[in-house]
BAVOBA-748307 format. One record per residue (C-alpha): residue in three letters; chain; y, x, z. Coordinates in nm, 2 decimals, padded with zeros to 4 digits, m for minus. Each point is the difference from the previous one (the first is absolute). Layout:
(atom 'Ala', 'A', (Y, X, Z));
...
//
This chain:
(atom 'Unk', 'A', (10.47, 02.12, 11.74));
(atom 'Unk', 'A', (m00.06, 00.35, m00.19));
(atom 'Unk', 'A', (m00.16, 00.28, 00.24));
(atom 'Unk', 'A', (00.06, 00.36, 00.01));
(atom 'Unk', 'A', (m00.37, 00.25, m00.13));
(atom 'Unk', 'A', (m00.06, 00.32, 00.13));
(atom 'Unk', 'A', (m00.10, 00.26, m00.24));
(atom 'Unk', 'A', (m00.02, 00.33, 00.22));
(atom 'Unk', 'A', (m00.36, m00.04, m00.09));
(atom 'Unk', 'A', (00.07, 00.04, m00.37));
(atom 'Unk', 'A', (00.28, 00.28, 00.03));
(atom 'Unk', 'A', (m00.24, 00.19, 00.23));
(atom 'Unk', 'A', (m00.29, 00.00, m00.23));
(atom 'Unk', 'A', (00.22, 00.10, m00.28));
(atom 'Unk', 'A', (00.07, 00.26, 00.19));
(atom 'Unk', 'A', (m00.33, 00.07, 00.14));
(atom 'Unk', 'A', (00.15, 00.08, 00.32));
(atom 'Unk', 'A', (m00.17, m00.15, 00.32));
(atom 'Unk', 'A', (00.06, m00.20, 00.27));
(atom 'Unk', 'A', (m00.01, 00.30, 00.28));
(atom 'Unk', 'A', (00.24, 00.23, m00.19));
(atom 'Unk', 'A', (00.25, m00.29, m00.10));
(atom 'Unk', 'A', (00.01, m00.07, 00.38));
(atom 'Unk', 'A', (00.06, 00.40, 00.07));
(atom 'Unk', 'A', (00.24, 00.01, m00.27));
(atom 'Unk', 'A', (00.18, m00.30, 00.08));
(atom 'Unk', 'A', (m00.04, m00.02, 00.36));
(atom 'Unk', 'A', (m00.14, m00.39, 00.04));
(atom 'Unk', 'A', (m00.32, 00.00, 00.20));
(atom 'Unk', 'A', (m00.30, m00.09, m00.23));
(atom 'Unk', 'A', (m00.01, m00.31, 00.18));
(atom 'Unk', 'A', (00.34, m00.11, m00.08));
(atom 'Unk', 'A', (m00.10, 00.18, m00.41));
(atom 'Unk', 'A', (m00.29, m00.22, 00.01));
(atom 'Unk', 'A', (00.18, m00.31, 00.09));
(atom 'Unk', 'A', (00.24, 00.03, m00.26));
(atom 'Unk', 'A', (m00.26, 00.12, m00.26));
(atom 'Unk', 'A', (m00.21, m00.29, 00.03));
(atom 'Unk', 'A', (00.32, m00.28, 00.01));
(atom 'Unk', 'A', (m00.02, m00.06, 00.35));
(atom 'Unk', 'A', (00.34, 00.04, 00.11));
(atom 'Unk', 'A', (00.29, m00.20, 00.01));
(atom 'Unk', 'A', (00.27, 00.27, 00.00));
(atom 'Unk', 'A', (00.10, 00.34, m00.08));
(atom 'Unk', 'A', (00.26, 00.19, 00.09));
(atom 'Unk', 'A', (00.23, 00.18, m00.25));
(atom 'Unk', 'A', (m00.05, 00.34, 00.16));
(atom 'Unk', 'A', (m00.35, m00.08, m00.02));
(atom 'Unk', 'A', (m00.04, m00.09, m00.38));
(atom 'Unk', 'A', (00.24, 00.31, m00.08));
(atom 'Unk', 'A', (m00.21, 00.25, 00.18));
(atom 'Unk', 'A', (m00.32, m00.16, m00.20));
(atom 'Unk', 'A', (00.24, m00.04, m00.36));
(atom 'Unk', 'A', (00.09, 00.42, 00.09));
(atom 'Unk', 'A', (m00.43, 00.06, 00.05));
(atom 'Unk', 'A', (m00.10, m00.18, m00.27));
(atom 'Unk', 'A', (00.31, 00.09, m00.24));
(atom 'Unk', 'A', (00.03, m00.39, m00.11));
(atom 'Unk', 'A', (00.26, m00.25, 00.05));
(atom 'Unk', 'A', (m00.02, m00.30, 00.22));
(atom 'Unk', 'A', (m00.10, m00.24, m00.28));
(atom 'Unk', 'A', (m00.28, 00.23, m00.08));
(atom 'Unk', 'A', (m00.14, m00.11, 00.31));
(atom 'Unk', 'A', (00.17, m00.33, 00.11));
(atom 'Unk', 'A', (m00.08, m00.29, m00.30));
(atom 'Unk', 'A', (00.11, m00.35, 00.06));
(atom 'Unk', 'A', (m00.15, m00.31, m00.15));
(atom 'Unk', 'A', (00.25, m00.28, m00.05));
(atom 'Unk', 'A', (m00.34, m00.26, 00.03));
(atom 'Unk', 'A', (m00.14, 00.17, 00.30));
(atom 'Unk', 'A', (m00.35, 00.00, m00.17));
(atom 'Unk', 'A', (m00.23, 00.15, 00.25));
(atom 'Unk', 'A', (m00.15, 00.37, m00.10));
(atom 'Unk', 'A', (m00.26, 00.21, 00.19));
(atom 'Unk', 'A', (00.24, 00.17, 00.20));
(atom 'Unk', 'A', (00.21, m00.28, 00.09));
(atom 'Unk', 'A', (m00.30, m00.24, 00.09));
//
């Protein structure tokens, strides 16, 4: 069964923005940012990954990936 990879990680550092001001901006506690950052979630709301896509000007698949093989990655693991 494939798996879904987080790359907030990624987009963030390419846009060298940080965890506290992507939580101001998009209104998620850092908790929840962390969570999510780190692949430890198991959902996201669309209102959610908008406010983060309207942030980080990216698209959803800039930061959602999925791996048809489920291979395990360092965020996913």
């Amino acid at each position: 069964m494939g798996q879904i990879i987080l790359r907030l990680d990624r987009v963030m550092a390419d846009r060298k923005i940080s965890l506290n001001d992507l939580s101001e901006k998009v209104g998620v506690s850092n908790v929840n940012l962390s969570k999510m950052k780190n692949g430890k979630i198991s959902a996201i709301r669309f209102s959610t990954l908008e406010a983060i896509c309207d942030a980080l000007d990216c698209q959803p698949g800039d930061i959602l990936e999925y791996d048809p093989n489920g291979t395990p990655t360092p965020a996913s693991e």
